[in-house]
N, C-alpha and C positions, 0 to 999 in steps of 0.2 A: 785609195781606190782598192776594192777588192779583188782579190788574185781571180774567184770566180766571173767575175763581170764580164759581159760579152762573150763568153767561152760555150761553144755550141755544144749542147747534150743532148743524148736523147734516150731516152730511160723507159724501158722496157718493162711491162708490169706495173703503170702509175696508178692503177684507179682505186689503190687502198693501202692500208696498212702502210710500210715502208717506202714502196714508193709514190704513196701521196706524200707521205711528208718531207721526204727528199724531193719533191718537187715545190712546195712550200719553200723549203731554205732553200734550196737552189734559184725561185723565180727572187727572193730577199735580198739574195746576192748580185742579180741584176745578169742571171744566165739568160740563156736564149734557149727554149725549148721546146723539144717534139716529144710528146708523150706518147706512148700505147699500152693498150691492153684489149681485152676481149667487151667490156660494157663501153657501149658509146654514152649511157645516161651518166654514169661516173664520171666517165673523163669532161664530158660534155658542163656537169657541174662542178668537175673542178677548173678547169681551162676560166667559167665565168665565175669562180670565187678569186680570182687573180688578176684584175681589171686591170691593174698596169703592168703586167709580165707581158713578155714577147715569149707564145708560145702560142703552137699548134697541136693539135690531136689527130691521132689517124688511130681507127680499131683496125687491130690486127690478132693472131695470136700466135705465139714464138713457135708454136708445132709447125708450124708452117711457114718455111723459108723464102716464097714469095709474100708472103705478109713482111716478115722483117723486112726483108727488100726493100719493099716500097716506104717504108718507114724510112731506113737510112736513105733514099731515093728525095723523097721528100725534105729531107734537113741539110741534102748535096743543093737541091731546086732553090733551095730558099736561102741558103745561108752560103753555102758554094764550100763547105767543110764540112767537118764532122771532130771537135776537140774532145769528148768522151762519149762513152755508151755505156750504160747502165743497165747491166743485166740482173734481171731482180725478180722476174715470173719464177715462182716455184709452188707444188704442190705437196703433200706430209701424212697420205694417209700414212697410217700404223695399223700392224696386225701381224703373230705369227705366223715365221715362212710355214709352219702346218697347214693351214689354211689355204693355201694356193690361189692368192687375189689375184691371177695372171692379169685381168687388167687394171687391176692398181698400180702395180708392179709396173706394165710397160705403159700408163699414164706419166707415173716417177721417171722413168727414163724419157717418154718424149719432151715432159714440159723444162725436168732440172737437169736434164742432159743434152737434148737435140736443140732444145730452147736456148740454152749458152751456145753452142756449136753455131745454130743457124744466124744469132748476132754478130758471133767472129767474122764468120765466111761475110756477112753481108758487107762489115765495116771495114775488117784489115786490108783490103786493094786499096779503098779511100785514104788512110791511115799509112800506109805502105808507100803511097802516090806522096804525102804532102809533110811525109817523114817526121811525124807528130803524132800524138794521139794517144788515148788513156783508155782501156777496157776495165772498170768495176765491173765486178759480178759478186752479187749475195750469195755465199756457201751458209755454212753454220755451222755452230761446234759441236753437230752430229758430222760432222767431217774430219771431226777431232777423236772423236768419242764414240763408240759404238754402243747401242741399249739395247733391252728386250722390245720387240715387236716393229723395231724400225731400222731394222737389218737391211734391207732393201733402202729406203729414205737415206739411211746412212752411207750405204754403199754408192748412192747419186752423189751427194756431198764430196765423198772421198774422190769422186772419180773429178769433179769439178775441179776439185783441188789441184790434181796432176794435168788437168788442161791448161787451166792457169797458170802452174808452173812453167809449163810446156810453152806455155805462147811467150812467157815474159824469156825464156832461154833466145825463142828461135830470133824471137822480133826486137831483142834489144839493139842490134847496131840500125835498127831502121826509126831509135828513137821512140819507140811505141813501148808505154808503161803499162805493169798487169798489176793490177788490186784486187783481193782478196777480203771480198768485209764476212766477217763469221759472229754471227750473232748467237746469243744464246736463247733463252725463252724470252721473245717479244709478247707484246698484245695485242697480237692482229687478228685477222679474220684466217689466218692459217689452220686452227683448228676446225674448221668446215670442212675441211677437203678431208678428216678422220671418219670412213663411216663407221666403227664401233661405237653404239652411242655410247660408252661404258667408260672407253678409250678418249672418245671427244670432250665428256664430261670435266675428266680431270686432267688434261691437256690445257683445258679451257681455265678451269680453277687455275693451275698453278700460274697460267696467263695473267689472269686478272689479281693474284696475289702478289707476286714478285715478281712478277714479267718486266721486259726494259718497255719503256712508252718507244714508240716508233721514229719519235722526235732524237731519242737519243740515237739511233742507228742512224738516222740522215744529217746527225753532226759529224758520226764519222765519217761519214761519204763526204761531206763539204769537204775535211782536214783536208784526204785524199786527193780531191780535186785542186784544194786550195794550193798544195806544195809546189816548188819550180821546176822546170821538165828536167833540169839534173838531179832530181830527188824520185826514187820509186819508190812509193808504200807496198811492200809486197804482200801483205797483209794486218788487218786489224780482228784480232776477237776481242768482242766487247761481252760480257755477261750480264745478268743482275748481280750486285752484290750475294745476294743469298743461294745461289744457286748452284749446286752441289759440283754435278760434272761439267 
């Protein structure tokens, strides 16, 4: 039987890329799931491309802490737990700090920083309470690595990093595991959020050249999941093979 089976998640950010297809392997595995994000048409077709998973969908979006909420609210209602959360919403413009995108700039902070923040807050009480419990959260190895024109994007990454850190120090004797997945160039729909079309072009390119397919990120996240609550993965970077930094 598989270690994910019956294991409640609820994965934040599902309606593309990464985490649609961690919702794929995870419903494979015979998880139980609450998905969100911002498109009710998405989630709404993926929820019915999975006729025998046990899963619900709520739209929410992670800038806003009563959305989470109700998300983990909803997976306490129905499931009476909560065994991981999957924080996975993130946004990538790029652009020189020359240019002054102030609201790009504090978009990257609300969605790749207030958006992990406001899943913590909503799940570790439940988590705390039932002295169990696993936070994933998607960084990237722009949280490794710093580039030109995603000095800000990086500076989110790095800061996630030390959250995660932070959480897996404070919350270990209460049994609560912190996972770190740091991917490098996926092929998702990530490069939309670039408005340079210049920038988005060849973002895009190296995506659909050596990009990892999405499927490979959401085996890491299963391992992760997969392991026994006295193993912590405290992080995985996965790259493309080709892939310079």
């Amino acid at each position: 039987m598989s270690t994910i089976q019956d294991k409640i998640v609820v994965i934040m950010g599902a309606s593309s890329g990464i985490g649609e297809a961690t919702t794929k392997r995870l419903a494979e595995e015979g998880a139980k799931l609450v998905i969100a994000a911002r498109r009710e048409d998405r989630l709404k077709a993926l929820v019915e491309s999975l006729p025998n998973a046990d899963i619900s969908y709520v739209v929410a979006a992670v800038t806003k802490k009563d959305d989470v909420q109700a998300v983990i609210d909803l997976a306490v209602e129905k499931y009476g737990r909560v065994d991981v959360l999957f924080n996975n919403a993130g946004v990538m413009p790029h652009s020189p700090l020359s240019e002054t995108r102030f609201d790009e700039w504090r978009q990257m902070l609300d969605v790749n920083i207030m958006g992990v923040l406001n899943g913590i807050a909503a799940v570790l009480p439940i988590m705390k309470k039932q002295q169990s419990g696993q936070i994933v959260t998607t960084d990237s190895v722009a949280g490794h690595v710093v580039f030109q024109q995603g000095a800000v994007y990086c500076g989110t990454k790095f800061a996630v990093r030390a959250i995660i850190e932070g959480l897996r120090q404070e919350e270990r004797e209460n049994n609560i595991r912190s996972t770190l997945i740091s991917p490098g160039t996926v092929d998702t729909e990530l490069h939309t959020t670039i408005n340079n079309p210049k920038r988005r072009e060849w973002v895009e390119d190296l995506q659909r050249t050596i990009g990892l397919q999405s499927s490979n990120v959401a085996d890491a996240v299963a391992y992760a999941i997969s392991t026994p609550e006295t193993v912590a993965v405290s992080e995985i970077i996965i790259r493309p093979t080709k892939q310079v930094d």
